[in-house]
C-alpha positions in Angstrom: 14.2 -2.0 -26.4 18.3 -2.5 -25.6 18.0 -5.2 -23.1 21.1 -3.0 -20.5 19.9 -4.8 -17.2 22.3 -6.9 -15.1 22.4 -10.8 -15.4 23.9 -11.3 -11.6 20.5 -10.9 -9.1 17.8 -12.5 -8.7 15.1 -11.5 -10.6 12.2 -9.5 -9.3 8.8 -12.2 -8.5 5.1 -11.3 -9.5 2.6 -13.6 -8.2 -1.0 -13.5 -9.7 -4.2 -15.2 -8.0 -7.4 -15.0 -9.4 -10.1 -15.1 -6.6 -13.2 -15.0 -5.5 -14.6 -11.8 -2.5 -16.5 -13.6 -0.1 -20.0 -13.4 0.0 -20.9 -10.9 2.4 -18.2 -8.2 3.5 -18.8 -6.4 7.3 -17.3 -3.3 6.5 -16.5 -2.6 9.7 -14.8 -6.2 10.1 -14.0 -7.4 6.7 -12.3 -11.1 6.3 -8.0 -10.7 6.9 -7.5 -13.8 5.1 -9.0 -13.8 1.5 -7.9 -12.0 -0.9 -7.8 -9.0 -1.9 -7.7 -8.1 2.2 -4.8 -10.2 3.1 -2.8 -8.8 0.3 -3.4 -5.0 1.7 -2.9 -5.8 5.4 0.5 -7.2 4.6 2.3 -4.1 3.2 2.4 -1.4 6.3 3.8 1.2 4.6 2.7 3.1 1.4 3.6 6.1 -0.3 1.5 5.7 -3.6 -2.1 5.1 -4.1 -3.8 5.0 -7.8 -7.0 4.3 -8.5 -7.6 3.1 -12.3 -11.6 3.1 -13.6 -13.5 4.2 -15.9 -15.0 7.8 -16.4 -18.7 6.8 -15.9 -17.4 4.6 -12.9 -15.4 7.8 -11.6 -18.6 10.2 -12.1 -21.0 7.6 -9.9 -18.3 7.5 -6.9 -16.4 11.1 -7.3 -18.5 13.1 -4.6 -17.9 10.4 -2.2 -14.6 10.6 -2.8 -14.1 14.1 -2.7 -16.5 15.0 1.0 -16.0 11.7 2.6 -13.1 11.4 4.9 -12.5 7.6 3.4 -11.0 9.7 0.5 -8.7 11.8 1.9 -5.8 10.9 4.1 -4.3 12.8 7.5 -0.5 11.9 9.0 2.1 14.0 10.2 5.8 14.8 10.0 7.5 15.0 13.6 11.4 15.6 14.2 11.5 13.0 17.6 14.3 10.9 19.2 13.3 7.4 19.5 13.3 7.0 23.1 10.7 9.9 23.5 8.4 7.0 21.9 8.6 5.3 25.2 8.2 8.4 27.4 5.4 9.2 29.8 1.2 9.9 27.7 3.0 9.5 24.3 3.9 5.6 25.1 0.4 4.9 27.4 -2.1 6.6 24.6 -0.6 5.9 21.4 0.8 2.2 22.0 -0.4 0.2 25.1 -3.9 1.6 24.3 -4.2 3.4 21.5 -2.8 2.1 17.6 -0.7 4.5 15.7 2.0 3.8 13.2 5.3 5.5 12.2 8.6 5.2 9.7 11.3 7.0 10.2 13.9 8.7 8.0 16.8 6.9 6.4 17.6 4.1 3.7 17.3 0.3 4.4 20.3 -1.5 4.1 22.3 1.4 4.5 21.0 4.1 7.6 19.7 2.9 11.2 16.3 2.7 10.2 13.1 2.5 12.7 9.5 1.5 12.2 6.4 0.7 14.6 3.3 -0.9 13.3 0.4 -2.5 15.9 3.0 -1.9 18.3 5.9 -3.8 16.9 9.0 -1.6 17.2 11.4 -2.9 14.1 15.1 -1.4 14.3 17.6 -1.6 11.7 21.1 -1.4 12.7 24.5 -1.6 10.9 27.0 -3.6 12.9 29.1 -1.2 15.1 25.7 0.5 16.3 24.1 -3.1 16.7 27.2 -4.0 19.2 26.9 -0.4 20.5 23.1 -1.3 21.9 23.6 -4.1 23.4 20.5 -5.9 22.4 19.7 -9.6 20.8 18.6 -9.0 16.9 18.8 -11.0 14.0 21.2 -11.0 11.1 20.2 -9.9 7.7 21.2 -10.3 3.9 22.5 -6.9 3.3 23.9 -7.5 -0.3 27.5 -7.7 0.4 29.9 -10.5 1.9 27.9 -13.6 2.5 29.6 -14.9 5.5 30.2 -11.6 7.2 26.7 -9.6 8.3 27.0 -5.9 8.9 22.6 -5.4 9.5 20.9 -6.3 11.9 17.2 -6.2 13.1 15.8 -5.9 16.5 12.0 -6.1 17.6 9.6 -5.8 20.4 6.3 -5.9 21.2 5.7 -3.1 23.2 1.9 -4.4 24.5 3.8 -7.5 25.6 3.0 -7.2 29.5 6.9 -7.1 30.1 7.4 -4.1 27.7 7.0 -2.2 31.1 9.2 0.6 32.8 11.2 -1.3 35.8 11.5 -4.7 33.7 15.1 -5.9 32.4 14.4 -6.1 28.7 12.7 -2.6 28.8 15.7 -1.0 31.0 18.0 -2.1 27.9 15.4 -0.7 25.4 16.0 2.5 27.3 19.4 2.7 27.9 20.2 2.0 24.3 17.8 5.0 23.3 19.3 7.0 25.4 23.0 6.0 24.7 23.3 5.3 22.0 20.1 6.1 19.3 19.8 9.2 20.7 19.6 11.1 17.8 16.5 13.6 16.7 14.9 12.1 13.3 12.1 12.7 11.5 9.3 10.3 11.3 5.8 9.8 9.4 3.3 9.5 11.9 -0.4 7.9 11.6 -3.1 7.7 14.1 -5.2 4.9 13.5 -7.7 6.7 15.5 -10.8 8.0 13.6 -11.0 11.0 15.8 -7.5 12.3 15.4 -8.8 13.9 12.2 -9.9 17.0 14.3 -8.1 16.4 17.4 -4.5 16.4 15.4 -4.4 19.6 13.4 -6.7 21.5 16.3 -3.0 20.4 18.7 -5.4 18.4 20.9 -2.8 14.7 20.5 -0.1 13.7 22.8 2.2 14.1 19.7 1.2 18.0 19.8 3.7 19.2 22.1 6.6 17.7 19.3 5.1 20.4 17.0 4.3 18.5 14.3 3.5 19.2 10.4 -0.1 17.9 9.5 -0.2 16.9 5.5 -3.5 16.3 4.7 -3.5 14.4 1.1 -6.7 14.4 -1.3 -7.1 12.9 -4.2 -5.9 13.6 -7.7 -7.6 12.8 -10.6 -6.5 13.0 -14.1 -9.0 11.9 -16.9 -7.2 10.0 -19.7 -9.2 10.7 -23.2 -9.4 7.9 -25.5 -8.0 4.6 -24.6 -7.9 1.4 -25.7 -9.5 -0.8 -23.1 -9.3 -4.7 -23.4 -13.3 -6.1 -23.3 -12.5 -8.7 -20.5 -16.0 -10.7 -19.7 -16.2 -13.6 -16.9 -15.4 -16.5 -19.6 -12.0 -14.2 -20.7 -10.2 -14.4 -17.1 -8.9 -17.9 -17.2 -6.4 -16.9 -20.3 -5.1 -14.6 -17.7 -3.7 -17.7 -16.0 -0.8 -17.8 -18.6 2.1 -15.2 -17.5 2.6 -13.7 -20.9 -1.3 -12.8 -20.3 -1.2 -11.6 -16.8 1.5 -9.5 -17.3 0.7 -7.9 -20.5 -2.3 -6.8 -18.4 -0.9 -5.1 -15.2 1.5 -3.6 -18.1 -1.4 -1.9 -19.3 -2.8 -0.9 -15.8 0.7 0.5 -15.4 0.8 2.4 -18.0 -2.4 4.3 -17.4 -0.8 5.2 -14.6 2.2 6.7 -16.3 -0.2 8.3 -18.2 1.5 7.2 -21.2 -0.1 8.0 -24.7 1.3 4.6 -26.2 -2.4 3.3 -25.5 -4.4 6.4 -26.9 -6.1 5.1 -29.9 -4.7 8.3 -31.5 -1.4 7.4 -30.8 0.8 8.0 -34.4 4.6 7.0 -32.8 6.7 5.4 -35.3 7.0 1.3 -34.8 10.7 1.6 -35.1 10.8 4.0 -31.4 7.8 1.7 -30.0 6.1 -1.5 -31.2 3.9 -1.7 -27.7 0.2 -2.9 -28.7 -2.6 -2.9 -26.2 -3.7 -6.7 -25.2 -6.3 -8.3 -26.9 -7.6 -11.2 -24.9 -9.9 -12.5 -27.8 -12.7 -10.3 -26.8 -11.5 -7.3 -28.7 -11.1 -3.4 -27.5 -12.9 -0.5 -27.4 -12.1 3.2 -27.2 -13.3 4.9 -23.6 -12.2 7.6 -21.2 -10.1 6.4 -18.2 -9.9 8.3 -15.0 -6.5 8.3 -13.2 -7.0 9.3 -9.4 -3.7 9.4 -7.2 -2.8 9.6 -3.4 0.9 10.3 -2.5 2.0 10.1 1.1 2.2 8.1 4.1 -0.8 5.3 3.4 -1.8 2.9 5.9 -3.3 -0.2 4.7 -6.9 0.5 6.5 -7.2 3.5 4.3 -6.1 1.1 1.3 -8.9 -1.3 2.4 -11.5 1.5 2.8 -11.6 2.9 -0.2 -11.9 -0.7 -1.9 -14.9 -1.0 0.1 -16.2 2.0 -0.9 -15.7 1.8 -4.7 -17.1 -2.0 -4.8 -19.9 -1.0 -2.7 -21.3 2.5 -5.0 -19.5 1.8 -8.0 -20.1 -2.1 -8.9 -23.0 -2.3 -7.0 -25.2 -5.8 -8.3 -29.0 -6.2 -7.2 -29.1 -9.9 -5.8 -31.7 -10.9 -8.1 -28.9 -9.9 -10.8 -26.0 -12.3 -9.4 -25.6 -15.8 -10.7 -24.5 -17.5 -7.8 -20.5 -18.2 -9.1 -19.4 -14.7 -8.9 -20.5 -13.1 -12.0 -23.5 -11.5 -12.9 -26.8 -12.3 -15.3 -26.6 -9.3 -17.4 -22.5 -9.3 -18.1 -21.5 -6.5 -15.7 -18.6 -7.9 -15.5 -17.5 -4.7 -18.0 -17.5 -2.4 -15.3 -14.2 -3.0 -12.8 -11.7 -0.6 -11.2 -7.8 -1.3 -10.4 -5.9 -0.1 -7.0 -1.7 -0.2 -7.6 -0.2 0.3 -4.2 3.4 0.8 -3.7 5.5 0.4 -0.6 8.4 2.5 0.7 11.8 0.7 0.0 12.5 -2.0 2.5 9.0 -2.7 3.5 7.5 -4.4 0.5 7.2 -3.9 -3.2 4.1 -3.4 -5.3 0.5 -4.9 -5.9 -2.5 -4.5 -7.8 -5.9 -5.6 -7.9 -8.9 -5.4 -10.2 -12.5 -6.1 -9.1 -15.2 -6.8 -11.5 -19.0 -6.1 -11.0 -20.2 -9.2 -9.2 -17.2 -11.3 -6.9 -14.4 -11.3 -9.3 -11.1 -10.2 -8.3 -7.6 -10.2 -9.8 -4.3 -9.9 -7.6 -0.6 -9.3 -8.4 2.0 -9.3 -5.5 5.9 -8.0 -6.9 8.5 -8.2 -5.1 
């Protein structure tokens, strides 16, 4: 390929981490510190979920994925000014006691942009607006003069106990809402509530009376027909530890979600257009069917986490007699795995994917 990119930025970082899941996971209060968990919690906002796995894998947890809610996802689409966020039921339910999440319209680095997450209000502003508010924020690198910054970010914790009406630092929130960010916007809204799954679209939420447009989002598969899969066992993932080896990998996870047919064992492209080869990691290949399963809207990282669970739990399910003890298993299961790519809307976070093998094994990539 023409090598066309720029040589003036900073190149774009992947970091890989090879880990271990921890012994016993509560489902209902998995660890928020190892890995692969820490990894999901960090990026907020999604709009892209794929699921990467086998066909036989796929056909064990498809009707759990298809009639369980943990496989399809419920948010909403709300035109809202931002100081109705802090406004009578809507601020009591949904942020001092309840835990919802919402983005709103615009481009980072460029519009006023606004985000809430466990009740962290973010706000992007460009200079003249940020002077206009008259709030305290922080300076950010925007890409253009070094010494002069034009964004800047504001937050609050609206749980603190002086996020109240009546108190100074809220009076200023307000008056800046309503003076100056007073615009009507759309947002992406998610309830973190399990029971706004019948209450939303039934009109029963606080967020009703803003008439808002519930998306429900199911999932998509695709099955890929003869692919060339890399035989990774437990003994092959330390050559992963090299970065030409890592990244020829996710490459390929990539590329099954592109649906590409450079890795079809059928392919017949001429060299001179495209010399890709699938990775061969010293274990050989084989030929299998690939399922491609895709979620497209606004994903939460509990739903992330969730569905994780649930595909360890049916799909790569090990008897304990079967286990070794060092995260593998006696009878090589390591063959059967699944991937999960994740990618963030731009300005809060870039891309990651994991792998987990049969047994505790689990791969990670983090990019920028």
């Amino acid at each position: 390929m023409i090598d066309i990119r720029k040589n003036d930025g900073p190149y774009p970082k992947c970091y890989f981490t090879h880990s271990l899941l921890p012994g016993y996971i509560d489902p209902q209060n998995p660890s928020t510190k190892k890995k692969p968990f820490s990894t999901f919690l960090a990026q907020h906002f999604s709009h892209t979920l794929d699921l990467i796995l086998p066909e036989e894998l796929y056909e064990i947890v498809r009707a759990r994925l298809e009639s369980e809610p943990v496989g399809q996802l419920q948010y909403a689409q709300v035109n809202m000014k931002l100081g109705e966020l802090l406004e009578g039921d809507f601020f009591n339910e949904y942020i001092k006691k309840g835990d919802i999440m919402m983005l709103s319209e615009g481009r980072p680095l460029v519009d006023s942009v606004f985000s809430l997450y466990k009740g962290i209000l973010r706000l992007e502003l460009d200079r003249p607006t940020y002077e206009r508010c008259g709030l305290q924020g922080t300076p950010i690198e925007d890409g253009g003069r070094k010494h002069q910054k034009a964004r800047w970010v504001i937050e609050f914790d609206l749980r603190a106990s002086n996020m109240v009406h009546g108190k100074k630092l809220f009076s200023r929130l307000e008056w800046a809402c309503r003076n100056v960010l007073n615009k009507s916007i759309v947002w992406l809204f998610y309830n973190f509530n399990p029971s706004s799954a019948e209450s939303l679209p039934e009109g029963r939420e606080q967020i009703s009376k803003h008439h808002p447009y519930v998306q429900t989002t199911r999932p998509m598969p695709v099955v890929f027909e003869r692919i060339i899969v890399p035989d990774l066992t437990l003994a092959d993932l330390s050559q992963l530890y090299e970065q030409e080896n890592s990244l020829a990998l996710v490459e390929w996870l990539h590329l099954i979600s592109l649906e590409s047919p450079r890795i079809r064992s059928d392919d017949k492209i001429d060299s001179f257009l495209s010399r890709y080869e699938v990775p061969n990691f010293g274990s050989g290949a084989s030929t299998k069917n690939m399922v491609h399963v895709r979620w497209n809207g606004f994903i939460p990282p509990n739903f992330v986490q969730s569905l994780f669970l649930l595909v360890s739990k049916h799909g790569l399910k090990v008897a304990k007699a079967e286990q070794d003890g060092e995260g593998g298993t006696k009878n090589q299961q390591e063959g059967r795995w699944f991937a999960m790519t994740a990618k963030a809307f731009a300005g809060y976070g870039g891309c990651y994917t994991t792998v987990q093998f049969a047994g505790r094994e689990t791969l990670t990539w983090e990019c920028d």
